[in-house]
PDB file of N, CA, C and O in Angstrom:
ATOM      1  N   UNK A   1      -8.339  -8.877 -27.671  1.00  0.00           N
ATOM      2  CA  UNK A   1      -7.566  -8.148 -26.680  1.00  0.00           C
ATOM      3  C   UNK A   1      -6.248  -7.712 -27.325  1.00  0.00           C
ATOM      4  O   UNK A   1      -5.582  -8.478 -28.022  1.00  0.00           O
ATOM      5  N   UNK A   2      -5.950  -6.621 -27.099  1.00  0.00           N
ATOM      6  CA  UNK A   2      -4.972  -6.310 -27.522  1.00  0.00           C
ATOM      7  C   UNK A   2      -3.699  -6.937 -27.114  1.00  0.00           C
ATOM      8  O   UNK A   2      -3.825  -7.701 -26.157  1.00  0.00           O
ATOM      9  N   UNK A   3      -2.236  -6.786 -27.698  1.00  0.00           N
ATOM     10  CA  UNK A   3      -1.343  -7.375 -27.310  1.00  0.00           C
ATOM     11  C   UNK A   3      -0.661  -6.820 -25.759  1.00  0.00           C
ATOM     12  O   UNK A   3      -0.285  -7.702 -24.986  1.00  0.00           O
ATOM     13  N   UNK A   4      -0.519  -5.381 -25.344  1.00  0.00           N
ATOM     14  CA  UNK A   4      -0.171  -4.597 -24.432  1.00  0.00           C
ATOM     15  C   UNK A   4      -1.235  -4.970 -23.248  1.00  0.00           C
ATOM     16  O   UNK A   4      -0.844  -5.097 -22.088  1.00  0.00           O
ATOM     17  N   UNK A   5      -2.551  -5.130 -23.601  1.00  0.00           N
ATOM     18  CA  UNK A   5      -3.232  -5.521 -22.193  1.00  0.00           C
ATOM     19  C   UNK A   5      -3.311  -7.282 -22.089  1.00  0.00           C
ATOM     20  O   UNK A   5      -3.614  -7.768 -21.000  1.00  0.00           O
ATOM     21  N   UNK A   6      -3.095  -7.970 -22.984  1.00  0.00           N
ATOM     22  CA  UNK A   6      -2.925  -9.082 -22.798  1.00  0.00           C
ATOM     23  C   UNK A   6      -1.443  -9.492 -22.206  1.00  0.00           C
ATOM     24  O   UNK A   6      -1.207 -10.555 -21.631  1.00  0.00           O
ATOM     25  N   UNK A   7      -0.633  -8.599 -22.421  1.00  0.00           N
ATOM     26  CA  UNK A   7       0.538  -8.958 -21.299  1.00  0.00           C
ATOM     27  C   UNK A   7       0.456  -8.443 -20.499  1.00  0.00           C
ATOM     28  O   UNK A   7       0.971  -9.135 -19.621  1.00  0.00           O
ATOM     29  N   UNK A   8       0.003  -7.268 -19.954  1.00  0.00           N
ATOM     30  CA  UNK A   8      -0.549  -6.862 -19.057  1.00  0.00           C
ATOM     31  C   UNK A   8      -1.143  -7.978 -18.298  1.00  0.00           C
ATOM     32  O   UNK A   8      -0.497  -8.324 -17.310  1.00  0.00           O
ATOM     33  N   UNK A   9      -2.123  -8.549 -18.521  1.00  0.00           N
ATOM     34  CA  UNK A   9      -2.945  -9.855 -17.727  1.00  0.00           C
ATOM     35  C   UNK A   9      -2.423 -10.924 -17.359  1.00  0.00           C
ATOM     36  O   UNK A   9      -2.675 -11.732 -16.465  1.00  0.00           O
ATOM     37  N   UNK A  10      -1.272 -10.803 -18.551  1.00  0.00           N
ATOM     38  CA  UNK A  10      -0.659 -12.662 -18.194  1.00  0.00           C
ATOM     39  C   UNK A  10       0.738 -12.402 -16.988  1.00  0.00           C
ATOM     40  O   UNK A  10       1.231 -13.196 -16.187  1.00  0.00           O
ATOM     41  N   UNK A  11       1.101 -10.837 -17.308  1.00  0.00           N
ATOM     42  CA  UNK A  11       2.475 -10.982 -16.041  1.00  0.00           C
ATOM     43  C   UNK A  11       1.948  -9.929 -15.018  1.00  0.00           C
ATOM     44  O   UNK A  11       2.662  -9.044 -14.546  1.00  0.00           O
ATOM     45  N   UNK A  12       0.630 -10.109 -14.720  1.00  0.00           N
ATOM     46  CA  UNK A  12       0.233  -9.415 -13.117  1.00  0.00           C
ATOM     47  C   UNK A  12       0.520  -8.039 -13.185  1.00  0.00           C
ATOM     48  O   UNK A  12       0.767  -7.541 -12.086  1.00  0.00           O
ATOM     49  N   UNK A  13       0.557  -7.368 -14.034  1.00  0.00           N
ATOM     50  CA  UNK A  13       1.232  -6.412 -14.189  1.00  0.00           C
ATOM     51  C   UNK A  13       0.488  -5.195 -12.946  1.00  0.00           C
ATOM     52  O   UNK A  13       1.028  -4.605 -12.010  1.00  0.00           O
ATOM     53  N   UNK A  14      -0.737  -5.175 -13.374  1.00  0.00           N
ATOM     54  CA  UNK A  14      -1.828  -4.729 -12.582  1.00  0.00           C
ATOM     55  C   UNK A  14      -1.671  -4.501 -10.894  1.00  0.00           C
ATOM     56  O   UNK A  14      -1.862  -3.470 -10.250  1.00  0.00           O
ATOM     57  N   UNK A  15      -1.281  -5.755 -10.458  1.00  0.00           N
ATOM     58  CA  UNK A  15      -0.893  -5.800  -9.345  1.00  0.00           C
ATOM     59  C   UNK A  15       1.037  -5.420  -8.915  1.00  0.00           C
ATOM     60  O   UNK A  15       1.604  -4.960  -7.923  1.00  0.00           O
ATOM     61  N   UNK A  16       1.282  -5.682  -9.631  1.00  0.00           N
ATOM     62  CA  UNK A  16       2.346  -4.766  -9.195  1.00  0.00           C
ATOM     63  C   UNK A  16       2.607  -3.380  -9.562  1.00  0.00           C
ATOM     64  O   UNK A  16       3.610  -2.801  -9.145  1.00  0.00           O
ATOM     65  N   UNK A  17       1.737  -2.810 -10.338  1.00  0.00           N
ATOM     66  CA  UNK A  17       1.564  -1.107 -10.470  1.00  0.00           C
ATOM     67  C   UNK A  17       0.852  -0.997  -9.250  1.00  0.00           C
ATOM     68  O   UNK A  17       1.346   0.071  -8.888  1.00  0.00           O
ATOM     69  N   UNK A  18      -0.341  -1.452  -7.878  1.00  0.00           N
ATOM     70  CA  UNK A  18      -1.201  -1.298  -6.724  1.00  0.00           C
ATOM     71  C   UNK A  18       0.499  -1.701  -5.993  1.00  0.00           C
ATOM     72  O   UNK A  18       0.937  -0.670  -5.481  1.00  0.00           O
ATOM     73  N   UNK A  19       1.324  -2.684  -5.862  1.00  0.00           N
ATOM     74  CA  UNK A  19       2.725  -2.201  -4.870  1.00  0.00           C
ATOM     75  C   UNK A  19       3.210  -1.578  -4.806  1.00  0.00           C
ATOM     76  O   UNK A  19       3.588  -1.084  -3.744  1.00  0.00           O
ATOM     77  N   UNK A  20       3.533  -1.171  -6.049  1.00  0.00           N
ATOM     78  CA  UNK A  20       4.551  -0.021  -6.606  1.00  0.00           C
ATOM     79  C   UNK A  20       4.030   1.572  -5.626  1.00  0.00           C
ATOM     80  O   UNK A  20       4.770   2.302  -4.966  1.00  0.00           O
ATOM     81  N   UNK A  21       2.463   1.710  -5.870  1.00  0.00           N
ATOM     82  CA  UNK A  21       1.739   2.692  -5.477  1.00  0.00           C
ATOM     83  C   UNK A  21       1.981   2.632  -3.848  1.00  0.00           C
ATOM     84  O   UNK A  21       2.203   3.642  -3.181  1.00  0.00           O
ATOM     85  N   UNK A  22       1.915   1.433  -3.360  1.00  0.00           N
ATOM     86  CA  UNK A  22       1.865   1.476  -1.907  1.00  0.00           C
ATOM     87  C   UNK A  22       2.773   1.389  -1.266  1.00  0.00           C
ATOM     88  O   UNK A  22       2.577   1.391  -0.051  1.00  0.00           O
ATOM     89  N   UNK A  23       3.711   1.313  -1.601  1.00  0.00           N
ATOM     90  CA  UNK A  23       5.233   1.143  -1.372  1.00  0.00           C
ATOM     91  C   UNK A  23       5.919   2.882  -1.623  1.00  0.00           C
ATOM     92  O   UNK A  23       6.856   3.407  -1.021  1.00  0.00           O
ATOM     93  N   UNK A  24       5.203   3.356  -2.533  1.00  0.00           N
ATOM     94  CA  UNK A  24       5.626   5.016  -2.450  1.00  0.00           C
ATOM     95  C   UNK A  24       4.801   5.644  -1.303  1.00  0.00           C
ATOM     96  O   UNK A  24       5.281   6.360  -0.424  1.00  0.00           O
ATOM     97  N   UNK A  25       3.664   5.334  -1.403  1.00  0.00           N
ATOM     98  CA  UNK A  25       2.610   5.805  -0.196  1.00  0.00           C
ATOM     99  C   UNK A  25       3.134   5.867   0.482  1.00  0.00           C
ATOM    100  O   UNK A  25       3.041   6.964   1.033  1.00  0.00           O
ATOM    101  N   UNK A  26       4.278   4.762   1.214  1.00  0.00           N
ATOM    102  CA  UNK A  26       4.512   4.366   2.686  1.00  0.00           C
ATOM    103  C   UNK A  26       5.717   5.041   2.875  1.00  0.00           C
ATOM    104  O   UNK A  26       6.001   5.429   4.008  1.00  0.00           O
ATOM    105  N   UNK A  27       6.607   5.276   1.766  1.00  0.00           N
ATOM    106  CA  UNK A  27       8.332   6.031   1.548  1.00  0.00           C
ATOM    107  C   UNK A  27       7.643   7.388   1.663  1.00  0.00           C
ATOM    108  O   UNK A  27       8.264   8.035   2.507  1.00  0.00           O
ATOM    109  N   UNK A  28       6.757   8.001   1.236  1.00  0.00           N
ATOM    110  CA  UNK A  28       6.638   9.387   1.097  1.00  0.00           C
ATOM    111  C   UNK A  28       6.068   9.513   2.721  1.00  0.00           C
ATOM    112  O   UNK A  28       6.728  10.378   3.296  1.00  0.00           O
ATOM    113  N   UNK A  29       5.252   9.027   3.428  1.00  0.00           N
ATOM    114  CA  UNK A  29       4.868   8.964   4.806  1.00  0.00           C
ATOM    115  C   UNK A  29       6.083   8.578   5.931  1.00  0.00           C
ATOM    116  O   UNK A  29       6.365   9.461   6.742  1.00  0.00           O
ATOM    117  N   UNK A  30       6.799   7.304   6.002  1.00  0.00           N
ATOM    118  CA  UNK A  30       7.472   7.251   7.048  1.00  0.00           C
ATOM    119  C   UNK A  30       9.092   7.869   6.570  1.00  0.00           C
ATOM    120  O   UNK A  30       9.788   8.516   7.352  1.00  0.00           O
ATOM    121  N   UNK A  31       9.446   7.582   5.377  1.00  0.00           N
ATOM    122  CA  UNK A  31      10.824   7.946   5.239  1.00  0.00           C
ATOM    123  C   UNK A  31      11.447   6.443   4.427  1.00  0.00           C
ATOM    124  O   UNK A  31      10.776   5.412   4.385  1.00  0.00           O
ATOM    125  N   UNK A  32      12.639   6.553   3.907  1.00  0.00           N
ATOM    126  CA  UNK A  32      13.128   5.118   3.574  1.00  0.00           C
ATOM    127  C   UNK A  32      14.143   4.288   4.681  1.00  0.00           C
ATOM    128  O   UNK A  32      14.731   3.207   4.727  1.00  0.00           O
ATOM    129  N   UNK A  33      13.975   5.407   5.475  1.00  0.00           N
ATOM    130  CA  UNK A  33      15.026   4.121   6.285  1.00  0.00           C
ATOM    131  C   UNK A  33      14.496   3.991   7.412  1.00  0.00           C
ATOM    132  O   UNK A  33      13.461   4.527   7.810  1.00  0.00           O
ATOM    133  N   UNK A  34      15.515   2.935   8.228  1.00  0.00           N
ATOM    134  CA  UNK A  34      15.183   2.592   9.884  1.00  0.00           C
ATOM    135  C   UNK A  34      16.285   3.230  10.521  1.00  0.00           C
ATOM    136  O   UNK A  34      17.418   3.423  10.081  1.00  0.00           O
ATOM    137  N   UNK A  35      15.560   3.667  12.129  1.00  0.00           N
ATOM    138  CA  UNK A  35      16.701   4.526  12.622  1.00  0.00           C
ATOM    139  C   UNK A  35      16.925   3.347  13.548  1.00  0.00           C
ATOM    140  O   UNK A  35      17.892   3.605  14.265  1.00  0.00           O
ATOM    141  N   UNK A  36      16.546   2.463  13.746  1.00  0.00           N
ATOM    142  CA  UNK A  36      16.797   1.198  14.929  1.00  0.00           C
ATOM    143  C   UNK A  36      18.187   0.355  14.258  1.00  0.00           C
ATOM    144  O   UNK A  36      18.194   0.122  13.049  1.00  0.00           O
ATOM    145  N   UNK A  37      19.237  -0.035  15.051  1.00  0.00           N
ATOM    146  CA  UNK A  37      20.185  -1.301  14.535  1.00  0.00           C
ATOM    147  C   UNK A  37      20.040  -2.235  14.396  1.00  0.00           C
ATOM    148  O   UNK A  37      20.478  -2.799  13.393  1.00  0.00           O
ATOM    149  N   UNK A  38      19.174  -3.021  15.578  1.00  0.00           N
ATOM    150  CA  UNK A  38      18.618  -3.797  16.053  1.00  0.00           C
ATOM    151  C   UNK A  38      17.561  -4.693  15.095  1.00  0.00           C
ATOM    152  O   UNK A  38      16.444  -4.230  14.868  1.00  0.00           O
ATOM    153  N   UNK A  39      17.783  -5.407  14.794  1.00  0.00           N
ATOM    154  CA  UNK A  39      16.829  -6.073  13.739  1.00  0.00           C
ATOM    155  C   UNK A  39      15.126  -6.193  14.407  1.00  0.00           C
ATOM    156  O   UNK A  39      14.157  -5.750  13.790  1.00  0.00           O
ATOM    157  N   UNK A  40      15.015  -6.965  15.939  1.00  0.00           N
ATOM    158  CA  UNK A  40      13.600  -6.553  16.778  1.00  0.00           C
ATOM    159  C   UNK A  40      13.452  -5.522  16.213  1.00  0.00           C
ATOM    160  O   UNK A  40      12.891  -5.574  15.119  1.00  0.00           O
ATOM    161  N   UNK A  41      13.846  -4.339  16.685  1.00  0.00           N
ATOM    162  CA  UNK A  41      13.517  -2.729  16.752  1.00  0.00           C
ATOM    163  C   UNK A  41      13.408  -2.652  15.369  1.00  0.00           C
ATOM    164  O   UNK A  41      12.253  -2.298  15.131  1.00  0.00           O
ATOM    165  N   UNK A  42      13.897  -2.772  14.559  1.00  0.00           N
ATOM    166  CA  UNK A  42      13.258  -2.680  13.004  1.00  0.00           C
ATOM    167  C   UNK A  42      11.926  -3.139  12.662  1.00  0.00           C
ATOM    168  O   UNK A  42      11.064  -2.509  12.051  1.00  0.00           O
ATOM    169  N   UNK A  43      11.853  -4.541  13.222  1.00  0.00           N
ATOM    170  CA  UNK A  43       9.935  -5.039  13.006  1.00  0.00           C
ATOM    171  C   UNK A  43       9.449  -4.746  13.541  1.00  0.00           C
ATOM    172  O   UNK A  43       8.243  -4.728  13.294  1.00  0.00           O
ATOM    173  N   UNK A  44       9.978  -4.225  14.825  1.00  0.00           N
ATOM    174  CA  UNK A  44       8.571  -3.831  15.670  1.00  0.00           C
ATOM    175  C   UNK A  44       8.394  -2.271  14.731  1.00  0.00           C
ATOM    176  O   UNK A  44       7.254  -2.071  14.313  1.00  0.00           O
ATOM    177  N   UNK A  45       9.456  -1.198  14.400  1.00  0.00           N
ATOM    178  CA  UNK A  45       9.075   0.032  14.368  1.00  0.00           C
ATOM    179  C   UNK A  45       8.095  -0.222  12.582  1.00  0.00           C
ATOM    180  O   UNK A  45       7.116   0.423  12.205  1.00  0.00           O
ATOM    181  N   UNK A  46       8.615  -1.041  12.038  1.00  0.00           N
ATOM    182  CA  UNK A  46       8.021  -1.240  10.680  1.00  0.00           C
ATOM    183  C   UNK A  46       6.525  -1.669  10.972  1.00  0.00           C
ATOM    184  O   UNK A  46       5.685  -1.242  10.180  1.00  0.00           O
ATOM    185  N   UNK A  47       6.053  -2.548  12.131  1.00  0.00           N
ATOM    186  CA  UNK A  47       5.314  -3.439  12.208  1.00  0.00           C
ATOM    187  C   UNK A  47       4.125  -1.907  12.622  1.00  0.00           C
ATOM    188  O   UNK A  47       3.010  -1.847  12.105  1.00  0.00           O
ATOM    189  N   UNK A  48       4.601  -0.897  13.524  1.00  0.00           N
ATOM    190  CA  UNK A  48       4.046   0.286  13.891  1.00  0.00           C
ATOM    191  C   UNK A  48       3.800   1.160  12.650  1.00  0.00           C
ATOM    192  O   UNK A  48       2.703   1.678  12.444  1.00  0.00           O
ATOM    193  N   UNK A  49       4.762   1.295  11.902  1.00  0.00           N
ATOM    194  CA  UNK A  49       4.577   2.098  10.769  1.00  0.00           C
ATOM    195  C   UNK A  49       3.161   1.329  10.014  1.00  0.00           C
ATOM    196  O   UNK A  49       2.196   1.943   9.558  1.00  0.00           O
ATOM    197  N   UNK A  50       3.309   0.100  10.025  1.00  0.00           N
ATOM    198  CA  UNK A  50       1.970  -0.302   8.990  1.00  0.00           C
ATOM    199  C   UNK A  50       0.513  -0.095   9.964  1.00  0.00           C
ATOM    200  O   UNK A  50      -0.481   0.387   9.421  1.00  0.00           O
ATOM    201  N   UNK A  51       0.491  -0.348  10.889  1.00  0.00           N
ATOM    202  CA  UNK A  51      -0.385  -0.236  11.752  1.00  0.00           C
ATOM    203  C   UNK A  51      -1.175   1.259  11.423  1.00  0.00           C
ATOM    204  O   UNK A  51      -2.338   1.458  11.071  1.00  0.00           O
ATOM    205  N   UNK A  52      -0.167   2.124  11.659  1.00  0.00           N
ATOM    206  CA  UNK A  52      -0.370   3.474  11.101  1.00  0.00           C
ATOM    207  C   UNK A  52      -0.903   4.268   9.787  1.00  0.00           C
ATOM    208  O   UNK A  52      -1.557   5.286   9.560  1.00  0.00           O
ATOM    209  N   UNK A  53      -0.310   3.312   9.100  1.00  0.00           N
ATOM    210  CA  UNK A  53      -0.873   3.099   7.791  1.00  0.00           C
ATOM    211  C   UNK A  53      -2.178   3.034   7.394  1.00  0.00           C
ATOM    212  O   UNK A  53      -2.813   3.986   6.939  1.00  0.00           O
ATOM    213  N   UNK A  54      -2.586   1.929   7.560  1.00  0.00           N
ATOM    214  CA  UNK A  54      -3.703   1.304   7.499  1.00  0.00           C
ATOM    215  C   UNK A  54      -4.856   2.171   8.203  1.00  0.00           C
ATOM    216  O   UNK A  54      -6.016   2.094   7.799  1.00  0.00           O
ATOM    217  N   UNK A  55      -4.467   3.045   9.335  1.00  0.00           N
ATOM    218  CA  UNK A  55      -5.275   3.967   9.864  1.00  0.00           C
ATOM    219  C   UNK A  55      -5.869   4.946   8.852  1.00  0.00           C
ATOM    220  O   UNK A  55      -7.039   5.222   8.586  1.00  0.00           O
ATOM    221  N   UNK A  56      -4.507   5.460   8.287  1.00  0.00           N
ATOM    222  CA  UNK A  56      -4.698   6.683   7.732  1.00  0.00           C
ATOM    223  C   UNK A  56      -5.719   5.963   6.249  1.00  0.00           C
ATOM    224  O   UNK A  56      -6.621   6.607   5.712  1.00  0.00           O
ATOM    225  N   UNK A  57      -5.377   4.801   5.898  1.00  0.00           N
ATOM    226  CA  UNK A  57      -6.406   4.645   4.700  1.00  0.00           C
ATOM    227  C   UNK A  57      -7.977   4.659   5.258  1.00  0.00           C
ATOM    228  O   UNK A  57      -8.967   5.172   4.738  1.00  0.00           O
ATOM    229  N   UNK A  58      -7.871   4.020   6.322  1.00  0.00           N
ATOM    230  CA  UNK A  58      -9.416   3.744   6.607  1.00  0.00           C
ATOM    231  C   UNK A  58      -9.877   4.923   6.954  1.00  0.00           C
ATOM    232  O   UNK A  58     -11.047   5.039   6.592  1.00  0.00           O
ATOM    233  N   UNK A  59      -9.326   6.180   7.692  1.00  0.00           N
ATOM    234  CA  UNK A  59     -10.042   7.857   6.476  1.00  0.00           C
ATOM    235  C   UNK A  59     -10.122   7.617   5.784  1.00  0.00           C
ATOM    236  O   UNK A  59     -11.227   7.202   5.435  1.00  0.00           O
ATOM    237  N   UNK A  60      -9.135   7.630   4.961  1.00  0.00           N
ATOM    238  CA  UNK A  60      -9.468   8.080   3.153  1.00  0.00           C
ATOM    239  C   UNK A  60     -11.046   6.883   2.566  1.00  0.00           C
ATOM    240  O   UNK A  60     -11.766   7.062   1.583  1.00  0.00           O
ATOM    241  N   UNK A  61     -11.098   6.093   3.286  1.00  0.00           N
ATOM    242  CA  UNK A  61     -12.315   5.451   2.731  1.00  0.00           C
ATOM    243  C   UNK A  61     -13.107   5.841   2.568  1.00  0.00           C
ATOM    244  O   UNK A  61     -13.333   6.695   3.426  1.00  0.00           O
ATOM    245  N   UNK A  62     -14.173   5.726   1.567  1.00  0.00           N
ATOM    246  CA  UNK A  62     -15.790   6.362   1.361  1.00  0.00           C
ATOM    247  C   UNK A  62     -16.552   5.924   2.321  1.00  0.00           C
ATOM    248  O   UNK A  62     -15.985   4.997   2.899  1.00  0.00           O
ATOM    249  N   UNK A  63     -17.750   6.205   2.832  1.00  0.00           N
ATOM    250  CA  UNK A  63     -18.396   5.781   3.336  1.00  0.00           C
ATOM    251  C   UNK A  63     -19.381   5.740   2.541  1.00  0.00           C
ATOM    252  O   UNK A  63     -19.810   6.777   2.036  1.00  0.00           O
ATOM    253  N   UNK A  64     -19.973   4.421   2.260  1.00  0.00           N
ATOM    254  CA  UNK A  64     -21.354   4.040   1.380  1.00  0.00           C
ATOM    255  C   UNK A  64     -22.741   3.881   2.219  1.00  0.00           C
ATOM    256  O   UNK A  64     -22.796   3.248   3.274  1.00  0.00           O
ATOM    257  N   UNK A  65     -23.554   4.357   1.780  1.00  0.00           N
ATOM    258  CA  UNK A  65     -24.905   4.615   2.463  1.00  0.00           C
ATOM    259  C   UNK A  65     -25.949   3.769   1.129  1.00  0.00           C
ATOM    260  O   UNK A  65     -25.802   3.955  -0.079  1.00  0.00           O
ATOM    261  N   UNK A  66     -26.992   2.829   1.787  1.00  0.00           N
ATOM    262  CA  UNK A  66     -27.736   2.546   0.896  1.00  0.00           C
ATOM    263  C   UNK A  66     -28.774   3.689   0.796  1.00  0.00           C
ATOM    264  O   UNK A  66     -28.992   4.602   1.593  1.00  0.00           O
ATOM    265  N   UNK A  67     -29.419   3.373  -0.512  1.00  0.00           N
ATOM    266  CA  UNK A  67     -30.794   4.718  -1.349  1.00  0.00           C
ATOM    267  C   UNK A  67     -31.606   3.633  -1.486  1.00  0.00           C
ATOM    268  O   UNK A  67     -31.296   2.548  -1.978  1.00  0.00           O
ATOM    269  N   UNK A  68     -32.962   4.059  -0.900  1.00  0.00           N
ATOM    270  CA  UNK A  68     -34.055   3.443  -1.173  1.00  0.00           C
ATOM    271  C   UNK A  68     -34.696   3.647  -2.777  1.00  0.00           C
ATOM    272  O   UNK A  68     -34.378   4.726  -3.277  1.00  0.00           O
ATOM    273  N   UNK A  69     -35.165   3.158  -3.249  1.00  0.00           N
ATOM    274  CA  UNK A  69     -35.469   3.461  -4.729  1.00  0.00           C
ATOM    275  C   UNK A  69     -37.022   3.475  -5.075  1.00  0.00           C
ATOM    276  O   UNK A  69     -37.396   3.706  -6.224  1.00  0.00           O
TER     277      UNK A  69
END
């Protein structure tokens, strides 16, 4: 293994390039800030924003069909 994907493996790297990605996903969709003062009104509107989220991926999902062979 090379040295670049072996640190790659040992500091998770992998998984924090999939946050990094979803964390822009979510800034480019809702915006970076909260318009609430209110700390409630922040989780709840965040707690809505993911809800929302998660919608819009489960479009983007494939739908897999089995093939008889």
């Amino acid at each position: 293994m090379r040295e670049r994907q072996l640190w790659k493996k040992l500091s998770g790297y992998h998984r924090r390039s999939l946050v990094e990605t979803a964390m822009y996903r979510f800034k480019r969709s809702f915006g970076e800030d909260f318009r609430s003062r209110k700390l409630d009104y922040q989780r709840a509107g965040l707690y809505a924003k993911h809800l929302e989220m998660n919608k819009m991926a489960k479009f983007g999902m494939p739908q897999g069909q089995w093939v008889l062979t």
